[in-house]
C-alpha positions as CSV (number, residue, x, y, z in Angstrom):
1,X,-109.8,-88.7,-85.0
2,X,-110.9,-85.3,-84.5
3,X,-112.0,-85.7,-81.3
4,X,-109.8,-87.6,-79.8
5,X,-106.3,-85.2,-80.6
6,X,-108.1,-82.5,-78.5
7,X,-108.5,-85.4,-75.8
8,X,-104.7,-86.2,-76.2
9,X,-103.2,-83.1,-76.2
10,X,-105.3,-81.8,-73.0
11,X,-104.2,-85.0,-71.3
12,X,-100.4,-84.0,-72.4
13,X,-100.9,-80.9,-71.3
14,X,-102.6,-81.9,-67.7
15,X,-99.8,-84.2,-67.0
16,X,-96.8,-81.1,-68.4
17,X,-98.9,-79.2,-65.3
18,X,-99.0,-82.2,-63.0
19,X,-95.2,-82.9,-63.4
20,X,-95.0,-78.7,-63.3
21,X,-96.5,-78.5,-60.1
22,X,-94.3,-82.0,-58.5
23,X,-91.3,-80.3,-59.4
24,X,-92.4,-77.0,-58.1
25,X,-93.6,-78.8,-54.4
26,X,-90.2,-80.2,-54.8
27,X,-88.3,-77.4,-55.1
28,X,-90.7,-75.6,-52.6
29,X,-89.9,-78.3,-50.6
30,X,-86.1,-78.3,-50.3
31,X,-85.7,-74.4,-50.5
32,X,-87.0,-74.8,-46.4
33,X,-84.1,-74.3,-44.7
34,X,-84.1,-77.2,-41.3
35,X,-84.1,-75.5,-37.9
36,X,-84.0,-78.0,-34.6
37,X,-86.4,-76.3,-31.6
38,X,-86.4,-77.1,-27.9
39,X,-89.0,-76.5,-25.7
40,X,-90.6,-78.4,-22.5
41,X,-94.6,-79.4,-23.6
42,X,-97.8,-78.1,-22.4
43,X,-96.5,-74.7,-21.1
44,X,-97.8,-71.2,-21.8
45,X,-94.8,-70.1,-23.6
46,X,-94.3,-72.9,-25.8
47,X,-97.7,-72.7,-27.5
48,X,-96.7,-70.2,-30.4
49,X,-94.8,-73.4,-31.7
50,X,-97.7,-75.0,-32.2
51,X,-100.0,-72.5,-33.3
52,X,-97.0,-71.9,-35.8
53,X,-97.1,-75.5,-36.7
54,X,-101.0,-75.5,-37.4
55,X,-101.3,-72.3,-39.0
56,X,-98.5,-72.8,-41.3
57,X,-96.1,-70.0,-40.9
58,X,-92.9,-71.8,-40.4
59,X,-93.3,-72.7,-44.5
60,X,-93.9,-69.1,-45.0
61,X,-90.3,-68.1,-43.3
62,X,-88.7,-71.2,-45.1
63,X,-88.2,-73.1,-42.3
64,X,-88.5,-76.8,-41.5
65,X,-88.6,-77.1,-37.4
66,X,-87.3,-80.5,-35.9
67,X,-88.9,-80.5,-32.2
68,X,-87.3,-81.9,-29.2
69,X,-89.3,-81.9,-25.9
70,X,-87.8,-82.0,-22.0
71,X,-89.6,-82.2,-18.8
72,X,-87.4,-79.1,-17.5
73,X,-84.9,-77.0,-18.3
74,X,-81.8,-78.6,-17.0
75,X,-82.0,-81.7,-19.3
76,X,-82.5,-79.4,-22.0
77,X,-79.8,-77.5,-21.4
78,X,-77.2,-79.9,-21.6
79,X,-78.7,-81.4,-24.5
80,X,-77.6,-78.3,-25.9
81,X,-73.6,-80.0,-25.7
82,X,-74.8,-82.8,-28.5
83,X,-75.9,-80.1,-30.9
84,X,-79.4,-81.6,-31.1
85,X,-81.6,-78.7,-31.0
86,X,-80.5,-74.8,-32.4
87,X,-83.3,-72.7,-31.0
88,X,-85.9,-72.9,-28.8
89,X,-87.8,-71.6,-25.5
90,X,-86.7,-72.1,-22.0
91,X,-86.7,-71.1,-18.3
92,X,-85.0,-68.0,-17.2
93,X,-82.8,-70.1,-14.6
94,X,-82.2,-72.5,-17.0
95,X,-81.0,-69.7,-19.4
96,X,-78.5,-68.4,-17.1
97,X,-77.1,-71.7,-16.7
98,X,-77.2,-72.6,-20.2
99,X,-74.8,-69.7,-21.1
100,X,-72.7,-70.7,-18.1
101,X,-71.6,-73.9,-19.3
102,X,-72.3,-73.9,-22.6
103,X,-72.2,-70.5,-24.2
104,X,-76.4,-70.5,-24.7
105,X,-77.3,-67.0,-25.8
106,X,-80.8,-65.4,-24.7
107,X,-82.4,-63.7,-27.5
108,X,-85.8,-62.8,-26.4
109,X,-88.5,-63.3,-23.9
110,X,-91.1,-65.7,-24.1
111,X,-93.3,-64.3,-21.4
112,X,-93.6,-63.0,-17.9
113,X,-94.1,-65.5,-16.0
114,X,-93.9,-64.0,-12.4
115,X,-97.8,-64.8,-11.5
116,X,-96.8,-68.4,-12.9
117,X,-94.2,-70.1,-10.7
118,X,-95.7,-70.5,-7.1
119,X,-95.3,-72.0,-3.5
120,X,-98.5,-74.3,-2.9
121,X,-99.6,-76.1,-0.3
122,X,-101.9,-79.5,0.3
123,X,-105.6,-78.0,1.2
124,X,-105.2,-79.8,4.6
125,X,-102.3,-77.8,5.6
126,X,-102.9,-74.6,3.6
127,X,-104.9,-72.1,6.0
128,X,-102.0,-73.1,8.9
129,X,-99.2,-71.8,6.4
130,X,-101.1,-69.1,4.8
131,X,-102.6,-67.4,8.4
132,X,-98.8,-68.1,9.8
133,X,-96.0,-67.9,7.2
134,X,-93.4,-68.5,9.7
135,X,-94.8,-71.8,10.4
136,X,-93.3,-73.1,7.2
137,X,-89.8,-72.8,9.1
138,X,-88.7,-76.4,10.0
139,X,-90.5,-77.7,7.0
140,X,-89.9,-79.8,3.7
141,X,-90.4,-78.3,0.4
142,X,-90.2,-80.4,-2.7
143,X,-89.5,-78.4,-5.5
144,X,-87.4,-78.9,-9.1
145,X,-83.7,-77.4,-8.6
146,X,-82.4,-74.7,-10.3
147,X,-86.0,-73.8,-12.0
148,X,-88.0,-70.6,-12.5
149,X,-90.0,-72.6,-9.5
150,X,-87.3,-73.1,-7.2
151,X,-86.4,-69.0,-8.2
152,X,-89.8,-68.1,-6.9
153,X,-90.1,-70.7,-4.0
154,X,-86.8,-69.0,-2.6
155,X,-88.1,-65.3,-3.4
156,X,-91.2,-66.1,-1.0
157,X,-89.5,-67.4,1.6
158,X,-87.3,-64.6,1.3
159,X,-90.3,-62.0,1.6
160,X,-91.2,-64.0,4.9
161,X,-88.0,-63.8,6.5
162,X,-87.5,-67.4,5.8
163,X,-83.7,-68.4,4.9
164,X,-83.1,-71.8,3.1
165,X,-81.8,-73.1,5.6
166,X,-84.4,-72.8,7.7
167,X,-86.5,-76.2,5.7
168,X,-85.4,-79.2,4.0
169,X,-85.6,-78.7,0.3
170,X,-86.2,-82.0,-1.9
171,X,-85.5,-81.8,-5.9
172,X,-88.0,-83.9,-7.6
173,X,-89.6,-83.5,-11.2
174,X,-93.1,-81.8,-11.5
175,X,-94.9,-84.7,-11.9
176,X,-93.4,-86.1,-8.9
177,X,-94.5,-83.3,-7.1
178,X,-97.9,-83.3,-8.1
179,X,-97.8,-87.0,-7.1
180,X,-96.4,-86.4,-3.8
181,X,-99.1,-83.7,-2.8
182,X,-101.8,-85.5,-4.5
183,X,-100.5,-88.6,-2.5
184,X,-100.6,-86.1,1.1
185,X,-96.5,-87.0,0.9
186,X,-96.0,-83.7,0.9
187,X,-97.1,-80.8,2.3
188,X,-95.5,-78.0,0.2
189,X,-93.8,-77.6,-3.3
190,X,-92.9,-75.6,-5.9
191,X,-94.5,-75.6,-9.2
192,X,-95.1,-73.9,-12.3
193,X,-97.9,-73.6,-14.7
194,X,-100.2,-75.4,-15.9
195,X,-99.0,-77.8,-13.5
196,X,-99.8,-75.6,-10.8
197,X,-103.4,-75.4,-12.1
198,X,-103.9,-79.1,-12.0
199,X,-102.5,-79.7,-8.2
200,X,-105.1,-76.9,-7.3
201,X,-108.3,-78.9,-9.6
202,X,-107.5,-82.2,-9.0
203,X,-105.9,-82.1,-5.3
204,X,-107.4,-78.7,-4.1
205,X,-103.8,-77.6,-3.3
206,X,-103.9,-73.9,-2.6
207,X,-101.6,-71.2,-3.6
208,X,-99.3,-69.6,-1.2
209,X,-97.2,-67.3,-2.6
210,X,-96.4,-66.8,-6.5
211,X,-93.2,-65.0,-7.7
212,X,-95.1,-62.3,-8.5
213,X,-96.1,-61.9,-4.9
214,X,-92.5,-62.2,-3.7
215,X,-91.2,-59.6,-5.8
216,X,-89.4,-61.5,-8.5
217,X,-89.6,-61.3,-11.5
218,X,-89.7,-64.4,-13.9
219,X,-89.1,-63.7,-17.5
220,X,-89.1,-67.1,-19.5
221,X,-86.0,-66.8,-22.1
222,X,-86.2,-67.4,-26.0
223,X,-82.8,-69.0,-26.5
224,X,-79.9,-69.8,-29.3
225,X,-76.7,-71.6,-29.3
226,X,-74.3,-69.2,-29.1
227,X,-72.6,-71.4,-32.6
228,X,-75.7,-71.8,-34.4
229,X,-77.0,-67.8,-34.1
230,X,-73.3,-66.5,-34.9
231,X,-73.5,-68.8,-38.1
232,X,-76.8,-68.7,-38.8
233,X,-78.2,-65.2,-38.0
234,X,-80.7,-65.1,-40.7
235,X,-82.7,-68.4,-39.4
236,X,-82.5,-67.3,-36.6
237,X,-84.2,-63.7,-36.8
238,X,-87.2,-66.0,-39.0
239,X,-87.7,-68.3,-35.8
240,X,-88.6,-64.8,-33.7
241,X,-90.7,-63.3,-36.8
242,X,-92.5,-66.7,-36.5
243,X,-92.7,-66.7,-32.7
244,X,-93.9,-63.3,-32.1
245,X,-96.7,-63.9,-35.1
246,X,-97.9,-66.6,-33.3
247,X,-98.0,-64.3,-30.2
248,X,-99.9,-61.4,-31.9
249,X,-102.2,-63.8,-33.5
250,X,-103.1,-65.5,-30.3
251,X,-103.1,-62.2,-28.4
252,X,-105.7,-61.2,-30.8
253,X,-107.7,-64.2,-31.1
254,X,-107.9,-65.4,-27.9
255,X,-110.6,-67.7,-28.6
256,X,-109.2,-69.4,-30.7
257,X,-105.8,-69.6,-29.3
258,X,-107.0,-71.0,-26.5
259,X,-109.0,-73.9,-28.5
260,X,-105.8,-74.2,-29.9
261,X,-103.7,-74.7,-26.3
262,X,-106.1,-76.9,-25.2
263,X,-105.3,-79.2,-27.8
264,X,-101.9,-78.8,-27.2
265,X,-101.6,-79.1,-23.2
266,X,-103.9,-82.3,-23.4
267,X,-101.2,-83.9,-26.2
268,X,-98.6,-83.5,-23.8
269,X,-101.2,-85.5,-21.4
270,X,-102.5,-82.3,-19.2
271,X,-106.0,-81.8,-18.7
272,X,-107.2,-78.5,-17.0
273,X,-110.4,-76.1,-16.9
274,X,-111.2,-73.1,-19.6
275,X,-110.8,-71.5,-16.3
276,X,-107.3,-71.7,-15.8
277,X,-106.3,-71.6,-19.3
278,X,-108.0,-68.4,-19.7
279,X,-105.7,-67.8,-16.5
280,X,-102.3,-68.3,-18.4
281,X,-103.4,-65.8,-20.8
282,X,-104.9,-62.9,-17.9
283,X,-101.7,-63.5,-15.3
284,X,-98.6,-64.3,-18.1
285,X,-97.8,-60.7,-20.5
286,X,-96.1,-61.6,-23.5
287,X,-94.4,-59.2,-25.9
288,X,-94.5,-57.4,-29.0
289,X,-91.2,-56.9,-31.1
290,X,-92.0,-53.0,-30.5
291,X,-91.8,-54.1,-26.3
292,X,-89.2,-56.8,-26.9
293,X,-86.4,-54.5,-28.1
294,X,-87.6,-52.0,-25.6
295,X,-87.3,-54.1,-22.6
296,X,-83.5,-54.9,-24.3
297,X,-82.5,-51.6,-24.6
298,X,-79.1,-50.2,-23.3
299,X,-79.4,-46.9,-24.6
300,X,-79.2,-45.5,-20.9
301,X,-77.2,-48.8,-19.2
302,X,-78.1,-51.8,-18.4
303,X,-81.6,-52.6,-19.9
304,X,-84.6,-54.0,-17.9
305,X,-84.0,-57.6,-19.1
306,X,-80.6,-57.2,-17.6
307,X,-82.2,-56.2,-14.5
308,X,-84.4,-59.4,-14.3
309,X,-81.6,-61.4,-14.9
310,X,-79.0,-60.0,-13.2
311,X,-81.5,-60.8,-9.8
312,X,-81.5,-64.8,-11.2
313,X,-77.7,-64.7,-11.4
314,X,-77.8,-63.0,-7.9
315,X,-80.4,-66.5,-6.6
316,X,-78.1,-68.8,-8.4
317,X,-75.1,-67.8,-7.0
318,X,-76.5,-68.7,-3.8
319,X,-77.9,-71.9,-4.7
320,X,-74.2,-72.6,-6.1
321,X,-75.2,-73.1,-9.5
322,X,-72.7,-70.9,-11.1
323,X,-69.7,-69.7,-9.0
324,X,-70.1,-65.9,-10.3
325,X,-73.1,-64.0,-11.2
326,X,-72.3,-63.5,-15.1
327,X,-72.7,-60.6,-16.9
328,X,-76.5,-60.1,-18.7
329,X,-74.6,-58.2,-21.5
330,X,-72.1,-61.3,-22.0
331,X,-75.1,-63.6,-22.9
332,X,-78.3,-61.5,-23.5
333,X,-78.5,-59.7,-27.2
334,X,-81.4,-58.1,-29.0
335,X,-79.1,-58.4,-31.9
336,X,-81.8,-60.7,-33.6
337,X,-84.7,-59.2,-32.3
338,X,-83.8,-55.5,-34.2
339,X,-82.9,-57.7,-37.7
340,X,-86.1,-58.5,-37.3
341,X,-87.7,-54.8,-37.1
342,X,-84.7,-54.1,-40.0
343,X,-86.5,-56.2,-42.5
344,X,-89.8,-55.0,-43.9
345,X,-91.3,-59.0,-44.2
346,X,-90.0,-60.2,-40.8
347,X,-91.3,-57.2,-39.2
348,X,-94.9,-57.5,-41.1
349,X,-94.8,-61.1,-40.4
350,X,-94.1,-60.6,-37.0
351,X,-97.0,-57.7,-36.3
352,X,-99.4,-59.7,-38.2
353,X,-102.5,-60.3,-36.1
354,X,-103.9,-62.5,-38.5
């Protein structure tokens, strides 16, 4: 009998500890706080959700993300109307629209993606365009409307002295458009990355003109609904910490990170070379919280976000996407981004490189 009480009461004890630790998963479990995410897969900008996801860190902030994927920024905009996502990344055209009609606020930027949105052309046509610019007059261009693409598409022809009206412009969805060229049912289109890297690998498409070289440029836009962040200002300053962690880690680690992307691009069925991801990472800035509330500062007027955006509103007024250019002050706020640098964790969290 002697030995066995010792046996009895460790086992008592083990399973006070076992129910112990249940109750504090539990507890641990329901103290996450639910946040619904947007964002279109396999893109530069949208892979700090999945590092975040792998790592951990949304547990850390107390959150508990819900993901929804689109194939572009329009469908995910109107989503927006159902309440089914709260927070998420999206195109800078799509942003502006997104406020438009349904009150979206912009409360950060997910990269600079200027070097990212481009004009290609089919490798059989390409020298002919690139040697003679104004040759492209008279042509078709198939390109996704109202997109950071079609933003930087327009911007090139612009630099060439090229009006819209002077080709045929066809909306299709990016895959289409990869289709199409792979196909040689197309000769030009507008695309953004990674898909541009895979027209150029698998079809030998060539690049024309990027945004960059036109002289926009292409912020991608961190957004909230305008309900959601005015009710829930607290989750949302956690999603940036989390956001721009993932950034600082992957800035830092870049081997790594871009193991990591390459898992993620090839779940959302794209396939490309170390090459080109290494590509996103060399041609696409991203942004520290320091830089963030920089780049949003109004101190002296009208910050350099407002400036970037105030040049969309400008190209989609003339596409007649939205009657009036809106105001970047109306719809763009770093309110979130300086609760952030207010609070010692979030702004640890958010620097941390590790």
């Amino acid at each position: 009998m002697t030995r066995t009480a010792p046996t009895r009461r460790t086992a008592v004890l083990s399973l006070a500890a076992a129910s112990l630790a249940m109750a504090t998963g539990t507890a641990q479990a329901q103290a996450l706080t639910e946040i619904k995410v947007s964002y279109q897969p396999s893109l530069y900008w949208a892979l700090p959700f999945h590092i975040a996801t792998e790592k951990g860190w949304w547990a850390e902030m107390g959150l508990k993300p819900v993901f929804s994927t689109f194939p572009a920024g329009v469908p995910q905009i109107a989503a927006s109307a159902s309440k089914s996502w709260d927070v998420g990344g999206t195109g800078s055209v799509p942003a502006v629209l997104g406020h438009v009609r349904f009150g979206i606020k912009t409360i950060g930027i997910t990269n600079d993606e200027s070097a990212g949105n481009a004009l290609l052309a089919r490798k059989e046509v390409a020298d002919r365009f690139a040697r003679d610019p104004a040759s492209i007059k008279g042509q078709t261009i198939v390109l996704t409307a109202n997109s950071t693409g079609d933003y930087a598409v327009q911007s090139c022809l612009k630099r060439w002295g090229i009006a819209k009206a002077d080709v045929t412009i066809k909306n299709m969805g990016q895959a289409e458009i990869i289709s199409a060229m792979s196909s040689n049912n197309a000769d030009l289109g507008g695309l953004w990355a990674p898909n541009i890297y895979t027209l150029e690998e698998k079809a030998g498409a060539r690049v024309l003109c990027s945004g960059k070289e036109g002289g926009a440029v292409v912020p991608g836009a961190l957004i909230a609904r305008g309900e959601y962040a005015e009710q829930n200002p607290e989750q949302v300053a956690r999603f940036l910490a989390v956001y721009l962690r993932a950034w600082s880690w992957a800035n830092a680690n870049k081997t790594e990170a871009i193991a990591m992307m390459k898992k993620f691009y090839e779940q959302g069925g794209v396939s490309i070379s170390d090459a080109s991801m290494r590509k996103e990472f060399d041609t696409r800035p991203t942004f520290s919280l320091e830089q963030q509330l920089a780049n949003m500062n109004r101190a002296g007027g009208a910050s350099r976000v407002d400036g970037w955006f105030s040049a969309i509103g400008d190209f989609m007024r003339g596409t007649g996407a939205v009657p009036t250019v809106p105001a970047p002050a109306d719809y763009i706020t770093d309110t979130f981004m300086k609760r952030v640098a207010a609070d010692p964790k979030l702004r640890e969290f958010a620097n941390n490189t590790k």
